[in-house]
Every structure is written in C-alpha cells, then in structure tokens.
C-alpha positions as CSV (number, residue, x, y, z in Angstrom):
1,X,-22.5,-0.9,37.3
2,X,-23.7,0.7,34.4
3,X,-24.3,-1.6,31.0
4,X,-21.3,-1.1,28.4
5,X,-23.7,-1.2,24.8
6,X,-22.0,-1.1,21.7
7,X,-24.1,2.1,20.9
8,X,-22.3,3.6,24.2
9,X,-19.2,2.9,22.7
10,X,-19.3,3.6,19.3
11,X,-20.8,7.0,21.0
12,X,-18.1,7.5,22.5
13,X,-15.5,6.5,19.8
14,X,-17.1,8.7,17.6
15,X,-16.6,11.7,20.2
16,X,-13.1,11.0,20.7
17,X,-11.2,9.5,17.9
18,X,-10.1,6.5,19.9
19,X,-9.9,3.0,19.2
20,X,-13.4,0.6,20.4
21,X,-11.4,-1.4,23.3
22,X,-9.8,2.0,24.5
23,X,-13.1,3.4,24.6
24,X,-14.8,0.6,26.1
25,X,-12.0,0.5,28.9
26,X,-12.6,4.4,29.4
27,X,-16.2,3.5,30.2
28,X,-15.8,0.2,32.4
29,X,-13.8,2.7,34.6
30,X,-16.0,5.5,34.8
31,X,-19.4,3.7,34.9
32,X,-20.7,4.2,31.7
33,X,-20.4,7.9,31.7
34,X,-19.3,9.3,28.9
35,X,-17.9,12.8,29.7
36,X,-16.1,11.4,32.7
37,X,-14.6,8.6,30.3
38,X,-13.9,11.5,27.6
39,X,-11.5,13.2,30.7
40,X,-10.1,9.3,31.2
41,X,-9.0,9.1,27.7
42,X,-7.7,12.4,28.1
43,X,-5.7,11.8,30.8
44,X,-4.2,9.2,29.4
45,X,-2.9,10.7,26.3
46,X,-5.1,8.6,24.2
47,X,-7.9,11.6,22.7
48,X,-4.4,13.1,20.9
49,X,-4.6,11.2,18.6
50,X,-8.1,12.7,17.1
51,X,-6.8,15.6,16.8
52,X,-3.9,15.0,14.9
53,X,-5.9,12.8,12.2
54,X,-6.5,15.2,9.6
55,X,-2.6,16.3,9.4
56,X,-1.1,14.8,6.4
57,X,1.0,11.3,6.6
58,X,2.9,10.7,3.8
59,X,6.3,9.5,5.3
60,X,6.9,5.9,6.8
61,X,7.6,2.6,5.2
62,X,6.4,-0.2,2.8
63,X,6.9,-3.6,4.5
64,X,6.7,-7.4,3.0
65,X,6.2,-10.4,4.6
66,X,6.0,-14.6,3.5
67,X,4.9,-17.8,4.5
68,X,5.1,-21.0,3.1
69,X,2.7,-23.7,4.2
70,X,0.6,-27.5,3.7
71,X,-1.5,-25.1,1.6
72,X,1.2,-23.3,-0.8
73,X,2.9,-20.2,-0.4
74,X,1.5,-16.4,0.8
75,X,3.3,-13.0,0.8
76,X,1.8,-9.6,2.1
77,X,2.7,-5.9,1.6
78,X,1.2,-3.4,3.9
79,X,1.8,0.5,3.7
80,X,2.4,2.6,7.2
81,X,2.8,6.6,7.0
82,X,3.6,9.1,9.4
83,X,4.2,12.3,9.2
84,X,7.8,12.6,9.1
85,X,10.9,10.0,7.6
86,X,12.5,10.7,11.3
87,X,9.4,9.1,13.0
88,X,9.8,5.9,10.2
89,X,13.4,5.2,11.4
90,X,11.8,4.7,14.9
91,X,12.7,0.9,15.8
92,X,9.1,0.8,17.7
93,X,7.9,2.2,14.4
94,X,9.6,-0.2,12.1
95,X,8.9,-2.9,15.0
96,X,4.8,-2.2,14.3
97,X,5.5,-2.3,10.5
98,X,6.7,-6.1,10.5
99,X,4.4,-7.0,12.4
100,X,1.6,-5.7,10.6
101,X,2.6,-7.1,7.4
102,X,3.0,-11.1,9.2
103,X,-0.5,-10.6,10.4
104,X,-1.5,-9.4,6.7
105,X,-0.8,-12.6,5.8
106,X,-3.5,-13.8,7.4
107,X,-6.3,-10.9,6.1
108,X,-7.1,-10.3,2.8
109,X,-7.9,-6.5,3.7
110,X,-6.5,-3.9,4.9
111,X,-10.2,-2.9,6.7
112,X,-9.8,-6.8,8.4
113,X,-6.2,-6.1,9.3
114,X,-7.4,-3.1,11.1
115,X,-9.3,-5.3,13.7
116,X,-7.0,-8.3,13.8
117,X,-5.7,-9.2,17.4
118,X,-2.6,-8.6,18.1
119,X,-3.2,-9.8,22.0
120,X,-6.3,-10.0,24.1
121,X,-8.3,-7.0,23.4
122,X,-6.2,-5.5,21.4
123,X,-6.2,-4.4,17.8
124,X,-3.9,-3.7,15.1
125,X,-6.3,0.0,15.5
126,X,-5.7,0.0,18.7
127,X,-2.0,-0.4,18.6
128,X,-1.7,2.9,16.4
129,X,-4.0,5.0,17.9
130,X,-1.7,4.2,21.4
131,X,1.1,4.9,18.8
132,X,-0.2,8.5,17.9
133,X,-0.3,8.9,21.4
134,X,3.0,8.2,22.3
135,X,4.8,9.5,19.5
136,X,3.1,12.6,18.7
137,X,2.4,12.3,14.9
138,X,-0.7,11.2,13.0
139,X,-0.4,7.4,11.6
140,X,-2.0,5.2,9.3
141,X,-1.9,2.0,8.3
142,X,-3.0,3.3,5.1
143,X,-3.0,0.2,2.9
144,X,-2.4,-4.1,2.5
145,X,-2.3,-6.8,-0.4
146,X,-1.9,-10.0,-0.6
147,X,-1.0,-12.7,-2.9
148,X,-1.3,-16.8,-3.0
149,X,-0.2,-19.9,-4.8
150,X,-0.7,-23.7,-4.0
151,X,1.7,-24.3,-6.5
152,X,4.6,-22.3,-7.1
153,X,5.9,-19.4,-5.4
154,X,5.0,-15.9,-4.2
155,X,8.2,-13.8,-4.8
156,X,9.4,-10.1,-2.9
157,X,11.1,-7.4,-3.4
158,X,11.8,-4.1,-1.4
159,X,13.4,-1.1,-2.9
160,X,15.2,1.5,-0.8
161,X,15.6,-1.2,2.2
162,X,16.1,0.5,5.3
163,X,16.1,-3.3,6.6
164,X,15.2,-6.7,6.4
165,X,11.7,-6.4,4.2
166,X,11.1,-2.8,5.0
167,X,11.4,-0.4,2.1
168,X,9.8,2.7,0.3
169,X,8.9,0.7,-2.5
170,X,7.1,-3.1,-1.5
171,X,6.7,-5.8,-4.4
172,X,4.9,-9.1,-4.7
173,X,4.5,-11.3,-7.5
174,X,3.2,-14.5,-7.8
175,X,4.4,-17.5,-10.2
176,X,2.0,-20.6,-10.3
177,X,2.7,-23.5,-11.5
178,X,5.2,-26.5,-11.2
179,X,9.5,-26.2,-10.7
180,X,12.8,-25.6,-8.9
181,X,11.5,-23.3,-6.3
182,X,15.1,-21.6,-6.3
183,X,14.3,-21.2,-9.5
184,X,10.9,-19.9,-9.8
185,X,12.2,-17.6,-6.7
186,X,14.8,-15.7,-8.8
187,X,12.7,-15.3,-11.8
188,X,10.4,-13.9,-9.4
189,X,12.6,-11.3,-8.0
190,X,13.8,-10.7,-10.9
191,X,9.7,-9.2,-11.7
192,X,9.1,-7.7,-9.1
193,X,12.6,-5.5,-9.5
194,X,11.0,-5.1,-12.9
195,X,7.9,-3.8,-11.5
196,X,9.5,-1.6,-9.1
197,X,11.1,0.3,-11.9
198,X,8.3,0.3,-14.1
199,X,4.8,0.6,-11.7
200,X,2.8,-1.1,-14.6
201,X,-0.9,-0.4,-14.3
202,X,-2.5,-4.3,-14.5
203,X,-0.8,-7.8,-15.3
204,X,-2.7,-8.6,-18.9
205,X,-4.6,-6.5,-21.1
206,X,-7.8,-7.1,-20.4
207,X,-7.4,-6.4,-16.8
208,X,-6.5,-2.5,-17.7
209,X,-8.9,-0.8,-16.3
210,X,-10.7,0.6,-18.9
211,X,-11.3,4.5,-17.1
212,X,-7.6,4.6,-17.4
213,X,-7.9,4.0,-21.4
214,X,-10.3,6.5,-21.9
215,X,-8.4,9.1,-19.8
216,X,-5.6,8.3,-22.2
217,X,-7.9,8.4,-25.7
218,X,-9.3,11.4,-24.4
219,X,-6.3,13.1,-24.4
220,X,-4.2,12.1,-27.1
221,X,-7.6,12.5,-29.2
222,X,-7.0,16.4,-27.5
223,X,-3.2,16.2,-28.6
224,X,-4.1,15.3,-32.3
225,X,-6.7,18.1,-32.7
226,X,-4.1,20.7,-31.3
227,X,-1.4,19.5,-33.5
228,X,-3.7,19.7,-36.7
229,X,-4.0,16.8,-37.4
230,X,-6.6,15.9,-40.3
231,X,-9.9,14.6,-39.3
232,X,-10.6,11.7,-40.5
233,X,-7.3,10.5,-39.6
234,X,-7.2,11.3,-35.8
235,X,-9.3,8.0,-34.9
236,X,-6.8,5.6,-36.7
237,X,-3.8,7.8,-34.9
238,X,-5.2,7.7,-31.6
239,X,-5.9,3.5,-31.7
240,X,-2.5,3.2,-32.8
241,X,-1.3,5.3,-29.6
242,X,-3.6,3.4,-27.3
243,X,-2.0,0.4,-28.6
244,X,1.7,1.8,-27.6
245,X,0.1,2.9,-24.4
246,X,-1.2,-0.5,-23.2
247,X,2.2,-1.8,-23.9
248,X,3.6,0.5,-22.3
249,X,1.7,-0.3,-18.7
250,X,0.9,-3.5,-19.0
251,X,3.3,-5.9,-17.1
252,X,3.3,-9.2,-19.6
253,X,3.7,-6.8,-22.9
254,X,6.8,-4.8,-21.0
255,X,10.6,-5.3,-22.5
256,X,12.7,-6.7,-19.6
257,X,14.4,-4.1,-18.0
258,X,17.4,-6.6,-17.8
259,X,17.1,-8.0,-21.5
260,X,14.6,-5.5,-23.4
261,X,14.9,-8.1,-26.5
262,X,12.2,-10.5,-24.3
263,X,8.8,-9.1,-22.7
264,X,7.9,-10.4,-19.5
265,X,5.3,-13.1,-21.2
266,X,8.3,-14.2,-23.3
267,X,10.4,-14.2,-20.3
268,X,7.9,-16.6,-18.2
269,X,7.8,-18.7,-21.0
270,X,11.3,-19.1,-21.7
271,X,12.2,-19.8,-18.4
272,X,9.1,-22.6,-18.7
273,X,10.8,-24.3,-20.9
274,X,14.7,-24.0,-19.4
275,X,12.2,-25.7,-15.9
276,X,10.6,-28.1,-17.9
277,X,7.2,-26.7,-16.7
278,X,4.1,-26.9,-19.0
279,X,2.4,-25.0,-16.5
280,X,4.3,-22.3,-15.3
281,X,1.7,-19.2,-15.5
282,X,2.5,-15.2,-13.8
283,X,-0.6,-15.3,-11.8
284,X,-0.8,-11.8,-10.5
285,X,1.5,-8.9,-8.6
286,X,1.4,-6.2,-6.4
287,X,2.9,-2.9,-6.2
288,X,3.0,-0.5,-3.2
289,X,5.1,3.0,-3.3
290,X,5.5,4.6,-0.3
291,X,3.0,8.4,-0.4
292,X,1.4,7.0,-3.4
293,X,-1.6,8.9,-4.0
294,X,-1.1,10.9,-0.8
295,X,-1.4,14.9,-1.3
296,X,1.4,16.4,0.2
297,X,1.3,19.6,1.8
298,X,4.7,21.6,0.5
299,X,6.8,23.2,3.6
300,X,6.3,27.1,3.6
301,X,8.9,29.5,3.0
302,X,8.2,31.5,6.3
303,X,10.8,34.2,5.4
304,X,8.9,34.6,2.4
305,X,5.9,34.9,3.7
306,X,6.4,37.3,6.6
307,X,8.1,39.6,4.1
308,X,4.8,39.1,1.8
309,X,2.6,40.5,4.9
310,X,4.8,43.5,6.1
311,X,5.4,44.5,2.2
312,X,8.8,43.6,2.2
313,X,11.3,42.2,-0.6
C-alpha cells in the first residue's frame, strides 16, 4: 500500500475543497492515487461542497454557551451562516451550532475550533464540509469568542432566540471580582442586553481602536470644511466631536439604556457598593451579530431584468 504523506493530502485537499480526514480516507481507499480518490470523494457527495464555497452565507445563527468550574467561570459565542434563514431552522443545523459553541469553550479561536475533535478523526471542519454535502448550501463557521473569570461571573444574552442560547444577536460579558453570583448574573444580563442594543465599539477608551478615531476626525474635519466653518476653529470643533463620539461607542461611558441618568461605569459601581464588593471590575465583553460584516448579494428582480434585455417596459 501506497504511503499517505501529509503533502499527498494537503494535495489533494487543495484540489478538492474537502476536509484533511475526508481526504486522507479518500486516499487510504484508493491507494494513494489521487485522481481515483478525487472520483471517491465525488461519489460520495463530499467535492460539493468546493464548489459551493464562494456563494455568499449570510443567514444562520449566533449561539452561546457557559461553564462554570474549580477554575472560575467561561462562556463562548460562535457565529454559523448559511445561505438561507430556512436552512438555520434545520434542527441538525441548530444541533451543529450548540455544539460548536460547548466546544468553543474549550478554544480560544475560531482557527483552533476548526480542528477540535468532535469524535475520532473527526473535526469541527470536517463536520460542515459533510454538512454542505448533505444539505446543499455553502456553510461557515465564520467566527468564536470567548470570555473568562476566576472570580466573578461571565454573563449571556441572545437576542431574537429561536431557542435555548441560539439567536441572531450573541452577547458575553464578563464581571470580575467578588459577590452574590445571582447578583453579579443579572447585572450582567442586564449589559449584555445593553450591548445588544447599542454594539459599542471597545469597553474603555483607550482600547478604541485608534483607525476608527481617525476615520471619524477625518470626516467630521470634511463636515466642518463643507459647512464653512472658520478655520482656525475647525480643530477645537472636531476634538469636541471626537469627544461626543467616544462616548458615544464606548461601553463604560454609555447612559443605561434602562436608567440613562447612570453610565455603565456608574452602574458597576453602584451595584459595587449595594454587593459590598471593593473589587467588583467589567472585565471585558463580546458582541456577535448575525451577517455582520458579510456582503450580501441583493435578490434580482428577474421580471425586471428580462424586460431590460428584450427592450421592454
């Protein structure tokens, strides 16, 4: 029998789109022979999905999962499109999602959730390349967070729930530091609805990321020049602006959305002292929207466009 190398099957991946442990299946069972194992794959179904990867997947579902253990507590939020909302209210869809979120709590990349085992010689990969195949429509398990505490608690929230922990809209946020964990739990949730509404941009100024501040003074420096302002005074203008603006996106300088009188730093500190915790710190959160980021390709009018190519009305 013919050796299996890991150039043959990356070869051979390469060629057909399909996951490593398909491919090196495909070529235990046809000797090492890559066009016969290229027909094998075929056969099977399994070279569909290559072809459907470059089709758009912007539809599917935003899914959460926690754990609590000896070391602390750990949540995950992973993102899995398809191509169509009808395909995401598949159970063997949604099945895949919650699974892929508990093993996300386990990887601190979605790259590393891609080759976790789900069984023997199988990967997460593999598991929606065989999905593609069966189901007809190009997947992804497009993106995964997670966040940690040993003291404290890490808090959820999905928006849009279709079920248990799967959503459009997936949110994570972490409070460390000492009290109730009942508590600390509903003032979490309580964020991370806050952050579903609002999608801030980072959790303290400083971490803003300072592209996105310069997009922004670029702009409103534009704004000012089209509006007349007077020169010497656009500089001052636009600071003032940029100061609004991180406010604006940055979570600890936000007004509540359930009590705008507070901002969420106030809030964590207020609810500090009602715990009796000196310690009590928001230590980070996560925010995944379903498509985010995605380019969606509009549906076309067809009627329309026949009538544009026979010159009719």
């Amino acid at each position: 029998m013919a050796e299996i190398t890991a150039a043959l099957v990356k070869e051979l991946r390469e060629r057909s789109g399909v996951g490593m442990m398909d491919c090196k299946k495909a070529l235990v069972e046809n000797d090492g022979n890559i066009e016969a194992s290229i027909d094998w794959l075929r056969a099977k179904g399994l070279s569909k999905a290559a072809k459907k990867a470059d089709r758009v997947a912007a539809e599917g579902l935003v899914a959460v999962a926690s754990k609590e253990d000896g070391k602390g507590e750990v949540a995950a939020a992973i993102e899995f499109n398809a191509e169509t909302d009808f395909v995401a209210r598949n159970d063997l869809f949604q099945n895949a999602a919650k699974s892929f979120a508990q093993h996300g709590l386990d990887h601190h990349s979605v790259e590393a959730l891609h080759g976790a085992e789900l069984e023997a010689g199988k990967t997460i990969q593999d598991e929606v390349t065989n999905m593609i195949a069966t189901i007809g429509e190009n997947m992804q398990l497009r993106r995964a967070a997670r966040l940690s505490v040993s003291e404290g608690v890490v808090a959820t929230y999905v928006h849009n729930a279709v079920s248990p922990g799967l959503g459009r809209i997936g949110v994570l946020v972490a409070l460390e530091g000492e009290g109730d964990k009942t508590a600390l739990r509903e003032l979490g949730r309580k964020i991370a609805m806050h952050v579903a509404a609002t999608a801030p941009l980072s959790l303290n100024t400083d971490d803003l990321d300072p592209a996105a501040i310069e997009k922004e003074r670029t702009v409103l420096t534009e704004k000012a020049k089209e509006e007349g302002r007077p020169e010497n005074m656009i500089e001052k203008i636009v600071e003032g602006q940029i100061n609004k603006f991180q406010k604006d996106v940055v979570l600890s300088k936000q007004p509540f959305v359930m009590d705008p009188d507070v901002t969420i730093e106030q809030l964590v500190a207020n609810s500090a002292k009602e715990l009796g915790s000196s310690n009590l710190k928001l230590a980070g959160f996560v925010r995944l929207a379903l498509g985010e980021g995605v380019e969606k390709v509009e549906a076309l009018d067809f009627a329309a466009e026949v009538a544009s190519m026979t010159g009719g009305n």
